[in-house]
N, C-alpha and C positions, 0 to 999 in steps of 0.2 A: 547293879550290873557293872562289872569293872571295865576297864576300858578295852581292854585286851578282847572280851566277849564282843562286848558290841564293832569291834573291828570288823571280828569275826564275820559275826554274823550279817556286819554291812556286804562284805563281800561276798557272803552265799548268794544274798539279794543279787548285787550288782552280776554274779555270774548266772544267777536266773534269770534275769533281766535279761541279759544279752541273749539267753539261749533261746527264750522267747523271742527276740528278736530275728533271730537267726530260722527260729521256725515259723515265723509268717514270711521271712520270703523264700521258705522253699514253698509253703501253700500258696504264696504267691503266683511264684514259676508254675509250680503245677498248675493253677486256673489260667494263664495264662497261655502256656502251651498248650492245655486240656480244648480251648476255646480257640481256637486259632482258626477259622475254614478256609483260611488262604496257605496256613500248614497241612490240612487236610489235603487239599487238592494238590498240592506239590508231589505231595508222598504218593498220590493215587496216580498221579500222571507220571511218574515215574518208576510205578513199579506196573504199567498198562494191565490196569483192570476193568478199560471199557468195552474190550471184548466179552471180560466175564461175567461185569456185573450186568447186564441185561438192561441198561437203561442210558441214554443219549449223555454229552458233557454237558449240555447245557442243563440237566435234570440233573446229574451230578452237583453240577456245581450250586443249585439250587438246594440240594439236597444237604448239603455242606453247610451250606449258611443256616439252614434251618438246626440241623444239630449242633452249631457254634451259638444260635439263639438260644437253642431248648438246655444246654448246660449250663447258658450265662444266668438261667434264672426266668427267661420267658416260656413257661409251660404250655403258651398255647401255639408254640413253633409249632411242636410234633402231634397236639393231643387235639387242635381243631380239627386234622384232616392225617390223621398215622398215615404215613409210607411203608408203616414196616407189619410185620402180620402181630398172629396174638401172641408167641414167644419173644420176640426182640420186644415188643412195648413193654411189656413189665421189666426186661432187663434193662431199658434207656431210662424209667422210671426209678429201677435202681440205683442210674447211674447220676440222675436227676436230684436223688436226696443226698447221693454222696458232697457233690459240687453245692447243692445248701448246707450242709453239715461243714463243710469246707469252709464256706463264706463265715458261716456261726462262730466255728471257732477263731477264726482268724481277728474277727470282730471283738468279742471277745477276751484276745491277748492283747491288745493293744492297750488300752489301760494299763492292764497289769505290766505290761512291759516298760512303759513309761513310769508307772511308780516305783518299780522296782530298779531298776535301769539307774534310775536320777537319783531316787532315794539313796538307793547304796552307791551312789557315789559320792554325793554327799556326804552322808554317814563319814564315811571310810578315807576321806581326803589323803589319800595313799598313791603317790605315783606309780610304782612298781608292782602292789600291789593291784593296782584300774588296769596296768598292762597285760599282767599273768592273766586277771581273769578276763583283756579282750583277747588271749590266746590261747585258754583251756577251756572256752566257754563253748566252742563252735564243735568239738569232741562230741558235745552231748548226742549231736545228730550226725558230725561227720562218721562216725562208729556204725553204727548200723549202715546208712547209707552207701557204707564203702562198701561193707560187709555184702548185700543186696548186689549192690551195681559188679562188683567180684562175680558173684553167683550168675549174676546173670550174665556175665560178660563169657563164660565158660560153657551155661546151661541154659539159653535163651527160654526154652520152651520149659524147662520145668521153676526158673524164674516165673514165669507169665502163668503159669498155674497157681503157682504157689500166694503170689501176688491176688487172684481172683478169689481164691481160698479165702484167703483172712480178710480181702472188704464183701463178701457175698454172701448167705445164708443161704442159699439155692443155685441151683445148676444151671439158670438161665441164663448163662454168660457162654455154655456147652453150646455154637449154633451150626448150622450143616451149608454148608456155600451151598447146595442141591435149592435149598427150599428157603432158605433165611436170607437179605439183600445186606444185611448188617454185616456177616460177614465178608464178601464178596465187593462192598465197598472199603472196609478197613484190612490191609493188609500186613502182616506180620512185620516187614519192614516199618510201614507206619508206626508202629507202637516201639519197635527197636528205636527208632531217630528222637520220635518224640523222649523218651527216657533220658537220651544222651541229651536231648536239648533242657529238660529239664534238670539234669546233672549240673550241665555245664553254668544257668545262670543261676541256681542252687550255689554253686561252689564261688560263683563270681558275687555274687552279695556277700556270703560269709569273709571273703575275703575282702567286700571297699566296708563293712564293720568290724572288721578286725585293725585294717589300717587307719580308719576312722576314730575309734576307741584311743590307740597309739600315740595318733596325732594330737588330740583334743587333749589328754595326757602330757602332753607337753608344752602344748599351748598354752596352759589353764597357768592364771593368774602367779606367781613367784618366781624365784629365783630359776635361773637355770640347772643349778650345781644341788640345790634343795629337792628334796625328797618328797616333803608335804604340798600340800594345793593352796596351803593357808599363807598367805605373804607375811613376812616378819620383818620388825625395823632392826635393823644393822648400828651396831654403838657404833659410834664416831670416835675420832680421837682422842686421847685426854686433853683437857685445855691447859694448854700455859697457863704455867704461877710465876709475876713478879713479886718482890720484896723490893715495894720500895722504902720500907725503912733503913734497910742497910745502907742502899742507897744515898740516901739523906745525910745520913751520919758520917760518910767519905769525906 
């Protein structure tokens, strides 16, 4: 493999690496604000839904922390004693393997981020090049994301369809504020702020590893004005030559 290759292909690593990086902390953000039930109750108390949701704040607020437990991974918040009838528990169930599938993958890149990540930085001991790809790496998800956060920023409701579409296999996410308390305590603002909240520290991690990558890029062990990460010794000056025979013979 000639050297030129393996440059190469250090650098696809190192920009897979980062973009792994970049995608455990929006899964991050997402669980994160997904589990929040003091972001729950903020959005509900201010969009007053205790008139409609049919149930006290103190049962709210209980209610809250229970489905901030049943997302984090404690199945028996909701499934010892449901609050909610037979259609909402299989869609909170739905919502329940999403938030493990979540945890799984997120678990699961982290390895490979770090091998990937170090390796091809290693590999690659390229300043300029560690910097392009800590600044074309973040693309991979800022792209879509934008695209999304666009859509919905114009089409809220068929954003939030469309979104339920492609992680749901079924309709139970369709509920009736009449008969169902699931919707009647999560309100359409809710889900709007949360997005923007997970937008926002979404874009704020890509951005302290973006400036991070940069930094450590310049950091990293050699010259300033040098290009490579590998430090090299600098010839010194030629040494003086006397003749002291001529010398002599004066």
């Amino acid at each position: 493999m000639t050297t030129g290759t393996r440059k190469n292909l250090a650098a696809a690593a190192l920009c897979l690496g980062l973009a792994a990086l970049h995608l455990i902390a929006v899964l991050t953000a997402v669980h994160i604000v997904g589990t929040d039930d003091a972001l729950y109750y903020r959005e509900q108390m201010a969009a007053d839904i205790l008139p409609e949701a049919g149930i006290s704040e103190a049962e709210l607020r209980e209610l809250d922390g229970r489905l901030a437990d049943y997302l984090s991974g404690d199945s028996a918040a909701l499934e010892s004693s449901p609050p909610f009838n037979d259609r909402e528990m299989p869609h909170m169930r739905d919502c329940f393997e999403l938030f493990q599938m979540l945890r799984r993958v997120r678990a699961r890149l982290i390895p490979w981020t770090i091998v990937l990540a170090l390796g091809g930085a290693w590999v690659l001991r390229d300043r300029r090049r560690a910097r392009l790809c800590g600044w074309l790496s973040p693309l991979v998800l800022l792209a879509p994301l934008g695209g999304f956060a666009l859509y919905a920023a114009l089409d809220f409701d068929g954003a939030f369809t469309l979104f339920h579409r492609m992680l749901f296999r079924n309709d139970l996410w369709l509920l009736d504020p009449a008969t169902d308390l699931l919707i009647r305590i999560c309100p359409e603002s809710m889900f709007m702020h949360m997005g923007v909240r997970i937008l926002a520290y979404s874009l704020g991690a890509m951005l302290a590893v973006t400036a991070a990558v940069a930094l450590l890029s310049c950091l990293w062990p050699g010259g300033r004005g040098e290009n490579t990460w590998k430090t090299t010794t600098r010839p010194g000056p030629a040494p003086r030559q006397y003749d002291f025979g001529k010398r002599a013979g004066r």
